[in-house]
N, C-alpha and C positions, 0 to 999 in steps of 0.2 A: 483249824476247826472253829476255834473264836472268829475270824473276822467272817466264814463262809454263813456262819450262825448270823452274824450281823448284817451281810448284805443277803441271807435270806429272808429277815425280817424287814430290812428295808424294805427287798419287793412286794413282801405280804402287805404291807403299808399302802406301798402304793398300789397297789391291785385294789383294794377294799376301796380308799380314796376312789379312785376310777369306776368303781361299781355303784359308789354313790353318785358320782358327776361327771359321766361319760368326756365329756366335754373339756376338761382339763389334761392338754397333750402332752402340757408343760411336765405332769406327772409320769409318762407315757418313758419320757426320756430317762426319769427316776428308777423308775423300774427297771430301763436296761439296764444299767449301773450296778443294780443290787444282779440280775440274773448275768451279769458278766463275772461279776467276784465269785459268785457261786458257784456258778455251771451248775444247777441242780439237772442229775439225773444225763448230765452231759448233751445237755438242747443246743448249749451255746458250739462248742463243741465241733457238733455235726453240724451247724448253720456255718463257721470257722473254715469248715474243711469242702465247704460245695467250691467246683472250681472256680466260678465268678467272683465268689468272696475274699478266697485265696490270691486273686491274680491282683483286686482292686488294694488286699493289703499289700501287694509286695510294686503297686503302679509307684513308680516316684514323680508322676506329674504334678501339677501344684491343685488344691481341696479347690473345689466348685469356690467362686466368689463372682458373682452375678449383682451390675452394679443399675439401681433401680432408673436412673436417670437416663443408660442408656440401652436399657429395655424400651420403653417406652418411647426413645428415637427410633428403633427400627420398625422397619415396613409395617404396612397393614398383613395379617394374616399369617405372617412367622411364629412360630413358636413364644420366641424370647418378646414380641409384642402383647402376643395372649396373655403370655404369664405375668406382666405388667399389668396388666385390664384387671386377671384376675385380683393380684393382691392388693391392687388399690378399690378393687368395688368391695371389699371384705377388710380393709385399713387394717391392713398387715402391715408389721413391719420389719422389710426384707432386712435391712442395713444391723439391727439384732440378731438376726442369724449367724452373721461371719465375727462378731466378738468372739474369739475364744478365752476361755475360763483363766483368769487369774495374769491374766496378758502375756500367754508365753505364744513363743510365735511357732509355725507351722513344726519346725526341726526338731521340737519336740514332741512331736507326737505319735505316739504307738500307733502300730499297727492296726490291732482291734478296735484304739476310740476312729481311726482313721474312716473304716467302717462305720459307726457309729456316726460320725460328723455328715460322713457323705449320706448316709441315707434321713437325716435332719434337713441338710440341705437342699435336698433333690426331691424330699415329702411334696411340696407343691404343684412341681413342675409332674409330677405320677398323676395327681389330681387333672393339670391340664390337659394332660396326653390321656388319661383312659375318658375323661369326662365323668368320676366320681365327686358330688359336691362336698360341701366342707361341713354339712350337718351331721347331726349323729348316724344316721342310716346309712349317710354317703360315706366317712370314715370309715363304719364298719365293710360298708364294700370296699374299701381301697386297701384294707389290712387282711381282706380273704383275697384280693387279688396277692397282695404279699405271700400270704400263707401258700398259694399255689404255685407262685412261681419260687419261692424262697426256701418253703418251710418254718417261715419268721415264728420263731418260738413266742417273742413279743406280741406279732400279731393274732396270733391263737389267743394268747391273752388276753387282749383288750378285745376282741372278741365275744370271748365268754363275760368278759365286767361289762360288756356293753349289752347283753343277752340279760343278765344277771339284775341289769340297773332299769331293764324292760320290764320282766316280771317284778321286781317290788316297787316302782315309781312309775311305771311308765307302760301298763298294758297295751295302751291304746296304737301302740310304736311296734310292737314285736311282727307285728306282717309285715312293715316296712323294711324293720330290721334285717329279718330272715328274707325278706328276696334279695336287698341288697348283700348279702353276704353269700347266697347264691350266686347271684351275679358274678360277685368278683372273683369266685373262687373260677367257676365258668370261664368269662374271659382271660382270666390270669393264666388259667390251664391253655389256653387255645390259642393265645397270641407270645412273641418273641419275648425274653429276657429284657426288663428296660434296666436292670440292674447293672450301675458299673459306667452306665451310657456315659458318652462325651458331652455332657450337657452344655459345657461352656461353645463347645461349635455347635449342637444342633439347636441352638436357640436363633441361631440367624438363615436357620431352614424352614422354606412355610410347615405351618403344625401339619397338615394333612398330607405331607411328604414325610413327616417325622411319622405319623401316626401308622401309615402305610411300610415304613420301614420296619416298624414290631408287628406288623399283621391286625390292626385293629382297627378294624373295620366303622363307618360311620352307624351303622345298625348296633354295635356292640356301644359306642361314644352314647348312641340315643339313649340305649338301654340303660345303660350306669346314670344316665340323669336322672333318668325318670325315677331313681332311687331314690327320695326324699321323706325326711322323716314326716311323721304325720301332725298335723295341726300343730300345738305349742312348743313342740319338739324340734321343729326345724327352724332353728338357731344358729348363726357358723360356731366352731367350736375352736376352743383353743387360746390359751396367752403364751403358744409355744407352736412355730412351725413344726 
């Protein structure tokens, strides 16, 4: 009861943190952490038990590691080349995503963080494939496209902090907000599960062979662009893929 008490208040933490500065992912990840120790109200749970989730804890293939040097050798108009353009026009850096914590190597790692890692890892490449940007509006699309196809207890979350950090900081945002979160909810419902995908082979398949393989359409790509936050607001967000 003590530690559920502790990693409930972590995630209240980090929720508030997020409603003040949408834009902190790094936070985003804090969060799971607390709403995994807890399961409040059994969200984590029912996310645990949907079959794609269950199949990708129990895959013993080796965690996504996507090496940036040789993204950006492959062809023009693949996949695994976009995602290159993209993280370098936005000076991400990919090579901090695959540290894991405290330098224990793969064999150790549970189940549920296994989850947990892969969908860190794979956060960008969602972005390349639906065509959701990396600002505050485009986030909140890309986590109601989660919420539809997942149920992401998470994404409902940051959802609502990112709703939440509209009306007290940021009025001038909430139109933006709200169709992008239409949006994704929309496409999310309408096109295939990218959850689980084999990202490490379909990165050397052109994107629009990939995009066409989940059902998402170049009209739906458009639409999630055109999702951008408004005036001062549209900032990339994040010190955490």
């Amino acid at each position: 009861m003590h530690n559920k008490m502790i990693s409930g208040l972590r995630f209240l933490a980090g929720y508030l943190q997020m409603a003040r500065d949408p834009s902190r992912l790094d936070v985003v990840f804090r969060m799971i952490d607390g709403v995994h120790e807890s399961d409040a109200g059994g969200a984590i749970s029912s996310f645990l038990a949907r079959p794609e989730v269950s199949a990708l804890m129990a895959d013993s293939r080796p965690l996504l590691f996507l090496r940036i040097e040789e993204l950006r050798a492959l062809p023009a108009g693949t996949l695994g080349r976009a995602y290159a353009e993209f993280i370098d026009a936005r000076g991400f850096d990919l090579g901090a995503l695959y540290r894991l914590k405290d330098g224990r190597s793969e064999a150790t790692i549970e189940p549920q963080e296994r989850v947990k890692i892969h969908m860190e890892r794979s956060h960008d490449l969602w972005h390349v494939v639906t065509g959701f940007e990396t600002d505050i509006a485009g986030e909140l699309g890309l986590q109601a496209f989660y919420v539809a196809q997942l149920g992401s207890p998470i994404g409902a979350a940051v959802i609502s902090a990112g709703l939440l950090n509209a009306v007290v900081r940021a009025p001038q945002d909430i139109s933006a907000r709200m169709e992008a979160i239409a949006t994704g909810w929309r496409h999310g419902k309408a096109c295939g599960s990218l959850f689980g995908a084999d990202w490490a082979a379909l990165v050397h398949e052109p994107l629009e062979d990939v995009r066409a393989r989940f059902g998402i359409t170049p009209e739906a790509v458009a639409g999630a662009a055109a999702c951008v936050s408004a005036g001062a607001e549209a900032e990339p967000l994040r010190s955490a893929a």
